[in-house]
N, C-alpha and C positions, 0 to 999 in steps of 0.2 A: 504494500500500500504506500502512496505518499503520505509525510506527515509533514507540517509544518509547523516550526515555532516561530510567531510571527513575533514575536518582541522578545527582548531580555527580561529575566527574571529573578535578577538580583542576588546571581551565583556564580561564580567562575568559569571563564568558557571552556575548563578543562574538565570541570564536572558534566559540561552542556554535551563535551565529545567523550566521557565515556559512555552516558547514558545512546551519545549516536553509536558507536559500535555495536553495541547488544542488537539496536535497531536492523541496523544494516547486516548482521551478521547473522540475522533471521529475511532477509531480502527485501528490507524494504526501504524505500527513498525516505531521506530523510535532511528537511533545509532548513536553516537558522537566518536569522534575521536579528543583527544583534543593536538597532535601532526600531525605538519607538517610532510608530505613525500614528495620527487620527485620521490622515488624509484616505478618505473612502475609496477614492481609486488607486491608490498603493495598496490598501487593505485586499481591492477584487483581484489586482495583480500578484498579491503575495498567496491568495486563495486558489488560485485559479486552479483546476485539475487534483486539487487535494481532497483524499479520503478522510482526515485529519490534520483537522487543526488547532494550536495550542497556543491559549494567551494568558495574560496575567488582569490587570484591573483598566486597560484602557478600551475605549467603547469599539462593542462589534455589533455593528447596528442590522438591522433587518433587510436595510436594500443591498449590503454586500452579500448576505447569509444567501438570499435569495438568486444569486448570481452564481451558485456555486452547484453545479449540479454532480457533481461527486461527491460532496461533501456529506459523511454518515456521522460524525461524530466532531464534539470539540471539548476538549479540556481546558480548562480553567484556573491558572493558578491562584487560585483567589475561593473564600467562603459566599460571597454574594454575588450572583449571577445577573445582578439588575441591570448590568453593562452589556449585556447580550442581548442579542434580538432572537428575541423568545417566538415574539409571534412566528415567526417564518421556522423557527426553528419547530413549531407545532404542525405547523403546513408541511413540510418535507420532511417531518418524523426521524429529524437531529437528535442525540440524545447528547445531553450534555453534562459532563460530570465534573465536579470543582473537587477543592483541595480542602472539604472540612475538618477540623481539627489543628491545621497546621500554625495557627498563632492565637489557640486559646491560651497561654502562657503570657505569651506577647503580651495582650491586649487586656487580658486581666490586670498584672504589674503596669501597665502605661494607668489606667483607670486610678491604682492607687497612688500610683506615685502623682497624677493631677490632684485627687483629693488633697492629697498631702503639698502640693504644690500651693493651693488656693488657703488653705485653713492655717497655713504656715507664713503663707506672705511670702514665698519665696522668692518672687522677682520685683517686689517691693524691697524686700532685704539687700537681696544684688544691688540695684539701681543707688540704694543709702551709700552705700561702702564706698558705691562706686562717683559718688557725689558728695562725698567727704562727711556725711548726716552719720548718726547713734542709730539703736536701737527704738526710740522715739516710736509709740506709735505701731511696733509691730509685733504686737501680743498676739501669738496665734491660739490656735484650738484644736486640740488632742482628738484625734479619734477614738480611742479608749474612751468605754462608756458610753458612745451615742450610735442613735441606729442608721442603720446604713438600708435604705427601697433597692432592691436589686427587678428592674424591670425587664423581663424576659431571662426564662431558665433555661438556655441551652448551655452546654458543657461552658463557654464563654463567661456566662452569667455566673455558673457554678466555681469558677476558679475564683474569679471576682471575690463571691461572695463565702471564699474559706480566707481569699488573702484580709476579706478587711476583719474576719472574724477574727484572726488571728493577732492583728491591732486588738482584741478587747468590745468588738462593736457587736450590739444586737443587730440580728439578720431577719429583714420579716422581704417578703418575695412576691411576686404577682404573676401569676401564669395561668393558661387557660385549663389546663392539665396538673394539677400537681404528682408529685414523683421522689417517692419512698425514700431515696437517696438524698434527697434536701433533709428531709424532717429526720433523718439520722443521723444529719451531720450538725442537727438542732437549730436549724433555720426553721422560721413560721410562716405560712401564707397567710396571706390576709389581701382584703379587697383595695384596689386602685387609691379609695380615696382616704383610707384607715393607714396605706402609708403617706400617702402624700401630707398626709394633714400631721404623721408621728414620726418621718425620716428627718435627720438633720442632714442627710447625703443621700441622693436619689440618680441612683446609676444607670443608663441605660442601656441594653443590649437584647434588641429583636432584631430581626432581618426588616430589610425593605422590602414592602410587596404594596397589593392595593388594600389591603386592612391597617398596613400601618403607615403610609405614607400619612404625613400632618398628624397621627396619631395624639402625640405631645405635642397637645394645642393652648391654645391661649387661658381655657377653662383648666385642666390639668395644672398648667402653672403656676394659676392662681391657688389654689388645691395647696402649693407648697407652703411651707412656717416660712417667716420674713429671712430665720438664720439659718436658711437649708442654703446648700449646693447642688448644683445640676452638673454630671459628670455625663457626658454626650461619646463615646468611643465606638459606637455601632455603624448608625447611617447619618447623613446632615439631614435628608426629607420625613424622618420619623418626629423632629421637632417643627413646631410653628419658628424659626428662628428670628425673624421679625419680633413676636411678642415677647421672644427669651428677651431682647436686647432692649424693648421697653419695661422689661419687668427688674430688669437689670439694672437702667437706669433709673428709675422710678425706687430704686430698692424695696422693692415688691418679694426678694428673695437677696441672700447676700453673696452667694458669686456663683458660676458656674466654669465649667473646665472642659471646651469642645474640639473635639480634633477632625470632626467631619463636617461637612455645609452641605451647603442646596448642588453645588458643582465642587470640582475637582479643582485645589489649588494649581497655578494664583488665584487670590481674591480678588472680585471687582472695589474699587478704594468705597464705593458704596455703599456695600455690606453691609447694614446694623451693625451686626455683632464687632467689625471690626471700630468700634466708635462705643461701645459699650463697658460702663463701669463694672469693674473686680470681675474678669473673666480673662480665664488663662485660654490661651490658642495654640495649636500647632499642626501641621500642614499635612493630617492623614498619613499619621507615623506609629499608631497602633501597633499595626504588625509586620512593621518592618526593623526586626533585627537579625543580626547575621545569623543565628540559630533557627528562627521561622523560616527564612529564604533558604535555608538547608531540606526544613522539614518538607515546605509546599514543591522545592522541586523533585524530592524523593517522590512523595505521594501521586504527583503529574503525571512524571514520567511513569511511577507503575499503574496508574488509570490504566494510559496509552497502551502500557505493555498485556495487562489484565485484559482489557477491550479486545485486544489483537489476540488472543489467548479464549475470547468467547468466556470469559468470566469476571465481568463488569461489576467493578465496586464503585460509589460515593454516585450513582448516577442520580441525577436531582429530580426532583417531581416537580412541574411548572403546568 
């Protein structure tokens, strides 16, 4: 079969060439591309006559998908699939299988270390030192002791919610489903607004879809205590970000800590949020450390190689 990896994936191109050996060494084509595109006819040109194609988190929209008529499958180096063009991939019966698991670690620690960033004053503190000021002013607040809303319980949610436990923090959770393995690690469920109205830290981690785009909307926010935090590490369209950043202003809650938006960094200078008081930023860096990009390229390439083998893991349901 041909395969294609249409972008880099934030690993060595000599890991890229051992996993092409195995490939090629079962008979199959196999081409790298070790530059990012978004440009759509690069994308048909890099597709073109391929059984297999493999990307990571930049968009593979519907009018390329739909241009490719060898195309049976595409791997994903990435947990959220919302970058794909679903639809056509439901029309020409694509299955498409991403890299679940592979920066639940990540993206748990990024989640606490922002709590800890916003309740500590961390880049208030920098900025003093760095301007010749005291301490003056930056009295933070301990996690030990206060409860942390963990919104959405996939394995993501659940590292989350052992790392803050392990600070000292009450864990109460929201899911549509609950699952044996929270309540024995002595986390509690409880309804939407029973955390919203009792977390001092309200994390969030669902998938993007159409149930939960705008999810975390303007009502929900308000929902929060004046001295809670809103920690955002999942999607950017799962929050109203507009209302975050007048709620923000308004100190209607006392900071939040977001690493995803409505689009893919850069920022437009427009933004709300980037104009918004005690809110930490940072540019969709969750799950990106050199350990995840080890993991998601291990798990890709065995997709591809599993798939070629008629024994198809992580395939997504859409």
């Amino acid at each position: 079969m041909n395969i294609s990896l249409l972008e880099p994936i934030g690993v060595p191109v000599e890991m890229i060439e051992e996993f092409e050996k195995s490939l090629k060494k079962e008979g199959h084509v196999f081409t790298y591309y070790n530059k990012k595109t978004t440009d759509v006819a690069e994308l048909k040109k890099r597709s073109e006559n391929q059984d297999i194609v493999m990307i990571a988190n930049n968009p593979y929209p519907d009018e390329v998908i739909r241009e490719c008529d060898q195309l049976k499958m595409i791997a994903v180096a990435f947990t959220g699939i919302d970058h794909v063009g679903l639809n056509a991939c439901r029309e020409k019966d694509i299955d498409v299988l991403n890299c679940a698991g592979y920066s639940n670690q990540s993206v748990a620690e990024l989640a606490v270390g922002m709590a800890i960033g916003v309740m500590r004053k961390v880049l208030d503190g920098d900025a003093a030192v760095r301007s010749g000021k005291t301490s003056e002013g930056l009295t933070g607040i301990e996690i030990c002791g206060k409860t942390v809303g963990i919104i959405g319980c996939g394995q993501i949610g659940f590292k989350t919610a052992k790392l803050f436990k392990a600070f000292g923090a009450e864990i109460l959770a929201y899911s549509r489903h609950e699952k044996e393995e929270w309540k024995e690690a002595g986390i509690q469920y409880a309804q939407m607004d029973q955390i919203l109205a009792n977390s001092d830290i309200v994390s969030l981690h669902l998938p993007l879809n159409d149930d939960t785009r705008g999810f975390f909307d303007r009502e929900k926010i308000g929902g929060m205590k004046p001295e809670s935090i809103l920690i955002n590490c999942a999607r950017g369209p799962i929050v109203d970000n507009e209302a975050l950043a007048e709620a923000l202003n308004n100190s209607q809650i006392a900071g939040a800590a977001i690493d995803v938006f409505d689009m893919e960094p850069p920022i437009p200078e427009e933004y709300p949020l980037l104009h918004a008081k005690n809110v930490l930023l940072t540019p969709h860096v969750a799950f990106l450390t050199k350990e995840a990009m080890v993991r998601r390229a291990e798990i890709e390439f065995q997709n591809v190689i599993s798939y070629l083998h008629g024994e198809s893991e992580n395939i997504c349901k859409f």
